[in-house]
C-alpha positions in Angstrom: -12.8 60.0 -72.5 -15.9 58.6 -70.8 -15.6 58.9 -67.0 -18.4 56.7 -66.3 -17.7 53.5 -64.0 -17.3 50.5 -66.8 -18.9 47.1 -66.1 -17.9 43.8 -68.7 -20.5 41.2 -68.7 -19.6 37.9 -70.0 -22.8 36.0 -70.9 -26.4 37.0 -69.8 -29.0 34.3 -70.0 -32.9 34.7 -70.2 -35.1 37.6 -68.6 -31.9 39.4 -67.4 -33.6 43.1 -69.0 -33.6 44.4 -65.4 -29.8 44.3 -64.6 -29.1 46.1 -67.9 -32.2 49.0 -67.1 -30.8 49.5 -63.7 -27.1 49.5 -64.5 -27.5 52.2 -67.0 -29.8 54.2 -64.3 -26.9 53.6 -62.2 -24.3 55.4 -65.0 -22.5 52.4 -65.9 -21.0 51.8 -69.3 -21.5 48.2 -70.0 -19.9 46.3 -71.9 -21.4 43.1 -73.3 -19.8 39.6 -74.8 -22.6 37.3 -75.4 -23.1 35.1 -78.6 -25.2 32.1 -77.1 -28.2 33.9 -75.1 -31.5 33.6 -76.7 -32.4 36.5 -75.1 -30.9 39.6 -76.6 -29.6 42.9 -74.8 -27.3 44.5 -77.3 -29.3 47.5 -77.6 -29.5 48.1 -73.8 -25.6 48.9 -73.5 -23.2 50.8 -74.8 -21.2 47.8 -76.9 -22.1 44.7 -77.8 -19.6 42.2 -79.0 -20.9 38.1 -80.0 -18.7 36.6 -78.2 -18.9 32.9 -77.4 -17.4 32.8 -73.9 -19.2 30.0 -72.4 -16.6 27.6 -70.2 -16.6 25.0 -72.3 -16.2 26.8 -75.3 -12.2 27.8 -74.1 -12.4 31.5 -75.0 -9.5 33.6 -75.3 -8.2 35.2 -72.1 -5.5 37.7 -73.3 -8.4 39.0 -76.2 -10.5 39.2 -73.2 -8.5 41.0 -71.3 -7.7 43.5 -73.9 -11.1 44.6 -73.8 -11.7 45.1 -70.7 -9.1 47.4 -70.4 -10.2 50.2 -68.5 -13.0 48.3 -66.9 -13.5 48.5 -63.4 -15.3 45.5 -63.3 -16.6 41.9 -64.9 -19.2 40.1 -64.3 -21.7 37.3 -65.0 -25.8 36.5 -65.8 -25.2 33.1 -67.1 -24.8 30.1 -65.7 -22.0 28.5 -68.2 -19.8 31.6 -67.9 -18.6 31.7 -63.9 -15.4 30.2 -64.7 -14.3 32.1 -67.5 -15.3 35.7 -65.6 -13.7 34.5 -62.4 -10.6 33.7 -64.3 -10.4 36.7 -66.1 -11.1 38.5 -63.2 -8.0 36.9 -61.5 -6.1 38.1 -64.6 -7.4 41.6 -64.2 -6.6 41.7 -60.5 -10.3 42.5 -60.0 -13.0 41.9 -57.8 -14.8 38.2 -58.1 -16.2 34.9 -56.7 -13.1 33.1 -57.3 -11.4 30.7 -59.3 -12.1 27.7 -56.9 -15.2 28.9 -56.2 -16.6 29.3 -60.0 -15.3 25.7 -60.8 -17.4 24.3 -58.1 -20.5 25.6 -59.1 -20.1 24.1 -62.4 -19.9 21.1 -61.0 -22.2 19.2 -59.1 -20.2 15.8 -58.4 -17.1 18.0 -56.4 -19.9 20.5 -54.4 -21.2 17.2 -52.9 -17.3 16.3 -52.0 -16.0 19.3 -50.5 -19.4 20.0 -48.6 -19.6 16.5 -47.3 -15.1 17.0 -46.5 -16.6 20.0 -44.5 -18.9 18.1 -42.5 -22.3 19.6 -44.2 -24.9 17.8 -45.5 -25.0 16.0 -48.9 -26.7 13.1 -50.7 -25.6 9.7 -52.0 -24.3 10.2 -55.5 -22.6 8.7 -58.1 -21.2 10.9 -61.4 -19.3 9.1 -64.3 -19.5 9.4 -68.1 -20.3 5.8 -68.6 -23.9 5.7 -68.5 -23.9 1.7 -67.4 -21.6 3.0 -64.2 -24.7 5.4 -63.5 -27.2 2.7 -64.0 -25.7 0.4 -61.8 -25.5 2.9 -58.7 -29.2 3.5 -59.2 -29.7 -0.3 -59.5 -28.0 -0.7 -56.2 -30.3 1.6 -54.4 -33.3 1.3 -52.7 -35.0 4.2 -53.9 -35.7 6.3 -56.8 -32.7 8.2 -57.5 -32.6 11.4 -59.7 -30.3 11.8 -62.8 -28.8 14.7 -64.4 -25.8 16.9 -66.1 -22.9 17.0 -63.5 -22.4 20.4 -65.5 -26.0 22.0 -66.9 -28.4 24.8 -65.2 -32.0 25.5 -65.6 -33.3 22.7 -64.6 -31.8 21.0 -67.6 -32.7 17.2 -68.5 -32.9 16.5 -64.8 -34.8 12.9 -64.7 -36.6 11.2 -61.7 -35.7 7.5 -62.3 -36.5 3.8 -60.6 -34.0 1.3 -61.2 -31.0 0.7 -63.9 -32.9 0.6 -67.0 -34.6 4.0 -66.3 -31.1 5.5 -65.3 -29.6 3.9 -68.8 -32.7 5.7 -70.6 -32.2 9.0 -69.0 -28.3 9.2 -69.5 -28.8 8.0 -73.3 -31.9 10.9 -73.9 -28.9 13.5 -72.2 -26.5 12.7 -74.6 -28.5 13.3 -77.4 -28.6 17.2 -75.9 -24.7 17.1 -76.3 -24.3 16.3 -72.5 -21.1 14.1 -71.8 -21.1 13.4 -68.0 -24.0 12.6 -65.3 -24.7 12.5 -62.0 -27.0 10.1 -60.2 -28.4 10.9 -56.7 -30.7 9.8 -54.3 -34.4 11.1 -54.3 -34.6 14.0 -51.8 -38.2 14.4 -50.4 -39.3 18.0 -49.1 -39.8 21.0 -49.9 -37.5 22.9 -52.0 -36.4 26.7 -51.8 -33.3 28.7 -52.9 -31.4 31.1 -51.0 -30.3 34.5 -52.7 -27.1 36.1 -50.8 -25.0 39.0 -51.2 -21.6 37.9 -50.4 -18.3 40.3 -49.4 -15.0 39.4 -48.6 -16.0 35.8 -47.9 -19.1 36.7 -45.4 -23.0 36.8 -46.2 -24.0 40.0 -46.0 -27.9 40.1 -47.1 -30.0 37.1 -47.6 -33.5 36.2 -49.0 -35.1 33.1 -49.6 -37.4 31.9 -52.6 -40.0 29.7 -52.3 -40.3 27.1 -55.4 -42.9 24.8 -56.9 -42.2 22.3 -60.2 -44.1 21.0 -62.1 -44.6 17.6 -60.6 -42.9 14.7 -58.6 -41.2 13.4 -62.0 -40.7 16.6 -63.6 -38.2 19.3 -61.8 -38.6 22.6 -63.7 -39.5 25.0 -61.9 -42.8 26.3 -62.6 -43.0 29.5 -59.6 -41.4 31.2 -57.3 -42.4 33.4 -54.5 -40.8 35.6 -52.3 -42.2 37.0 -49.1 -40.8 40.5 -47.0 -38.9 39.5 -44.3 -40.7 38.5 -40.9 -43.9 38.4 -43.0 -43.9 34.3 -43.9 -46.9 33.0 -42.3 -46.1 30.3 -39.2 -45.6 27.0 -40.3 -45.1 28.2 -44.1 -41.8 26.6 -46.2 -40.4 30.6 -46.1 -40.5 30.3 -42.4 -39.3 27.3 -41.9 -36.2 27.5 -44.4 -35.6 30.5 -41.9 -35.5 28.7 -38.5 -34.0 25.4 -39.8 -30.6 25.7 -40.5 -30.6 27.2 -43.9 -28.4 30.3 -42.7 -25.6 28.4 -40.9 -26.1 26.0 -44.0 -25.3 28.7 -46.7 -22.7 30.2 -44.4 -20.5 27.2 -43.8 -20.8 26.3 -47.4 -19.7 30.0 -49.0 -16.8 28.8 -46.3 -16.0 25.7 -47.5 -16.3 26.6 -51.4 -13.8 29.7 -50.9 -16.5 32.2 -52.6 -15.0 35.6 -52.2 -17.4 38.5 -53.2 -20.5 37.2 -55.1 -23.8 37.0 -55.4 -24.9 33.4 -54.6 -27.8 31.5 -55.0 -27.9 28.1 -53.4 -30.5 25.6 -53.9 -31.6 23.7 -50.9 -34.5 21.0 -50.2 -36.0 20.8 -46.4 -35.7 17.4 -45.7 -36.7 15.4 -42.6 -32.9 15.3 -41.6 -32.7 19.4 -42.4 -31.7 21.1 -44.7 -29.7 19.9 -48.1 -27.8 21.4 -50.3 -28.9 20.8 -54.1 -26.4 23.1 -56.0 -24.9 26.9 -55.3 -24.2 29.4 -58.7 -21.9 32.2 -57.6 -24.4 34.4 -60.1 -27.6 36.1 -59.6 -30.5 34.1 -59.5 -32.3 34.0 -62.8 -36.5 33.5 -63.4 -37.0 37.2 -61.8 -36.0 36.0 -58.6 -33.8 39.5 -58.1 -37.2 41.2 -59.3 -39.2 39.5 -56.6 -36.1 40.4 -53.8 -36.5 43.8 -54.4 -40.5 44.0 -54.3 -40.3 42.4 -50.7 -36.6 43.1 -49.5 -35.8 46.7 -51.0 -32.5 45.6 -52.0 -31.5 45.2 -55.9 -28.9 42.1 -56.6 -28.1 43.4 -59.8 -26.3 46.9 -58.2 -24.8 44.4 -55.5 -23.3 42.6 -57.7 -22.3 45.5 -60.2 -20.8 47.2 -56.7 -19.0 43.5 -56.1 -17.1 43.8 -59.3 -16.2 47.0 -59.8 -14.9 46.4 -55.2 -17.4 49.7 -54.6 -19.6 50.0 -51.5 -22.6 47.7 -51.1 -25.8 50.4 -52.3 -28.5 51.6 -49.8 -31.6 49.6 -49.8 -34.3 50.9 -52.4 -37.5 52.2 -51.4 -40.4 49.9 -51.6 -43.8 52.3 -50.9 -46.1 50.0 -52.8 -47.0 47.7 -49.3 -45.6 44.6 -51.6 -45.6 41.7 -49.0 -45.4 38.6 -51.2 -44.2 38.6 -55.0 -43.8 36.0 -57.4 -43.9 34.9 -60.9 -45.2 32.1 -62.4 -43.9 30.6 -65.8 -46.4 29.2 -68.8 -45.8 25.4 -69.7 -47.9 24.1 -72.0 -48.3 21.5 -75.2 -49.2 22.3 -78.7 -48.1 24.9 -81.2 -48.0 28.6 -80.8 -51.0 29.8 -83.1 -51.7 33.8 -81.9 -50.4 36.3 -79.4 -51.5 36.5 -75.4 -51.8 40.6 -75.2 -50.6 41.6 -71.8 -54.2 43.6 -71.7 -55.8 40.6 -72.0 -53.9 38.3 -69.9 -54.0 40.9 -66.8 -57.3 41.8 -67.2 -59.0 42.6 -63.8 -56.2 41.3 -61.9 -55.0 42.9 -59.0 -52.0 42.2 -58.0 -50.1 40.8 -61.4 -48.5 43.3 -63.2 -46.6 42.0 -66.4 -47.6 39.0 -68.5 -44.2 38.5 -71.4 -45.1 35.6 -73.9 -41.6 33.6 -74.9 -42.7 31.3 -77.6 -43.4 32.9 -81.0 -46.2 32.1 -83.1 -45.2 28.7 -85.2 -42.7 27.1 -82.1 -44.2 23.8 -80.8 -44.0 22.7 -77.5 -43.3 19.3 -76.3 -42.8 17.8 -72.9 -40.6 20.4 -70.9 -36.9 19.6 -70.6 -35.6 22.5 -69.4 -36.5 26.5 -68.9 -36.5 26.7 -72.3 -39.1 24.7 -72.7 -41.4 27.7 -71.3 -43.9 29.3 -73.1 -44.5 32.9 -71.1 -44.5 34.3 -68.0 -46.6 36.5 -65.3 -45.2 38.4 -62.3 -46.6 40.1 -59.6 -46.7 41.6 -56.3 -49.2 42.6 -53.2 -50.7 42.3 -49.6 -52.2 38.9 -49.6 -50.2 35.5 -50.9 -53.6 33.8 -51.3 -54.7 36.8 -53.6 -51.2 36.9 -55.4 -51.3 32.9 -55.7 -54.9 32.8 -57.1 -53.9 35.6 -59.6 -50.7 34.2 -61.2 -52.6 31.1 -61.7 -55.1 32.4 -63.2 -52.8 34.9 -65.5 -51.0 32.2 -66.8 -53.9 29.9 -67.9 -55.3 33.3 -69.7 -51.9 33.1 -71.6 -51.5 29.5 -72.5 -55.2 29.9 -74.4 -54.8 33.1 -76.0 -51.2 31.2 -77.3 -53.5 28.4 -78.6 -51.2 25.9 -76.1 -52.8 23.2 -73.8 -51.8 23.6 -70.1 -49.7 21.7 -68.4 
């Protein structure tokens, strides 16, 4: 019998190879139960089962935990399965966010509830699965209001709308993609950033925080984000300010308030002129290469904290970071048209410095429409240096190289 440490994973996501690289570095046996990712990791673990354990797709508990007998540990990449790896977890008697906790952060109407029942800051909102009811809320308004899935991730179908019939449009387009409920809330103007935190026995423990640009004032994917080493964000920049302005003491009182146990979380926040506001908060890893970017410019890898959270081991040491990596970031590909060749990473990173991997999503023949969600992405670069300006310039640049040699018009 195998005396290696055993970590289950219920449901991965996209651009998760890292976590699965570093817990087999790390000697874990994983054990993996995803049938819904588009991005496939069966041959990075030791079994592979297709599995469709998404939280809305009731899977079965007892089967569940008869495989993970003899696990240490379960876990989570993917946004739609918190709830069922908390649960099971609480069958298990084993390490996890919570129950309460997971069923929060699939759902956006009851975080705005219990944060604003805990005297933190929230938005005007309105959630119902009667389109007409969210229409009239954003009719009643003064403002533009944004509309979205009370329950969906990745930036999914989230519309910027003025007035009823624009709401009505937007919850008629969601239900086409199978969504069922929505959530209208009032325009938040600022800034926005997320905050990555290792979290144990109910306390933040390590934080980070990501700086993120969309694509534009009506559409919210996010196109980059960038992470900078702590006490390195220029004076005056969004990293520094989302440092000094209340984003600790925010994160902190929510973890309270939500019951989140031991998790990684990543909360979503915009700086606002009345501080900061909570968007939403995962009790997962942050996906887009966010952990890739924290451990460039932190030293510390949220894919073995959150591996030591479920299995209740020690956090790990910080890793070693000798490359003088101040600022890293990626930056995704969006673009219209149809896929006609293949972006070479020799070619896209071609006398560039400081990016270091270019990985094309969309395979020759896939068209590309207006974005609705990170799916919707066409590639990726990533990178890492001295100098954000440099790093910035570079990514740009990278990614403009891959949209052409794809044959897709930039966005």
């Amino acid at each position: 019998m195998s005396e290696r440490p055993k970590l289950l994973v219920l449901g991965a996501g996209n651009q998760r190879e890292r976590a699965f690289h570093r817990w087999a570095a790390d000697g874990l046996e994983v054990t993996l139960v995803d049938g819904f990712s588009y991005a496939r990791y069966d041959h990075l673990v030791e079994r592979s089962f297709p599995g469709d354990v998404r939280d809305g797709a009731a899977p079965d508990l007892a089967a569940l935990a008869a495989l993970a007998a003899g696990h240490q540990g379960v876990t989570t990449l993917s946004d739609e399965c918190q709830i069922t790896t908390a649960l099971l977890a609480e069958r298990l008697g084993l390490p996890s966010a919570g129950v309460g906790a997971a069923r929060l952060a699939r759902d956006k109407r009851r975080q705005r509830e219990v944060a604003a029942a805990h005297g933190l800051p929230s938005v005007a909102h309105h959630a119902s699965e009667d389109p007409q009811a969210v229409a009239e809320f954003v009719g009643g308004r003064p403002g533009p209001c944004v509309v979205k899935p009370v329950g969906a991730g990745g930036s999914a179908s989230v519309t910027l709308v003025a007035g009823a019939d624009e709401a009505l449009a937007a919850c008629e387009a969601m239900r086409e993609r199978g969504h069922r409920s929505f959530l209208a809330e009032e325009f938040l103007t600022g800034p926005e950033i997320s905050y990555e935190a290792v979290v144990r026995g109910g306390r933040v423990v390590l934080a980070s925080v990501t700086e993120k640009e969309v694509v534009g004032a009506g559409c919210f994917l996010e196109r980059r984000h960038l992470v900078t080493a702590p006490g390195k964000a220029a004076p005056g920049s969004v990293g520094e300010r989302a440092a000094n302005d209340g984003v600790p003491a925010l994160a902190d009182g929510l973890v309270r308030a939500f019951g989140v146990a031991d998790a990684i979380v990543h909360l979503e926040v915009k700086l606002t002129d009345r501080g900061p506001v909570p968007v939403e908060m995962a009790v997962r890893p942050a996906g887009d290469c966010i952990p890739e970017l924290v451990e460039r410019t932190h030293g510390r890898d949220l894919y073995r904290h959150a591996a030591a959270l479920a299995t209740g081991r020690e956090a790990p040491g910080d890793e070693r970071t000798d490359d003088g990596a101040t600022v890293a970031g990626v930056r995704f590909s969006l673009g219209t048209g149809r896929v006609t060749g293949y972006a070479r990473p020799a070619d896209v990173l071609q006398g560039l410095a400081t990016v270091r991997a270019a990985v094309q999503i969309g395979q020759v023949g896939r068209t590309y429409g207006e974005p609705v969600g990170n799916w919707d992405r066409a590639g990726y670069v990533l990178g890492w240096g001295a100098d954000r300006a440099v790093l910035e310039r570079e990514l740009a640049i990278g990614c403009d190289r891959q949209l052409s040699l794809a044959g897709l018009k930039g966005r």
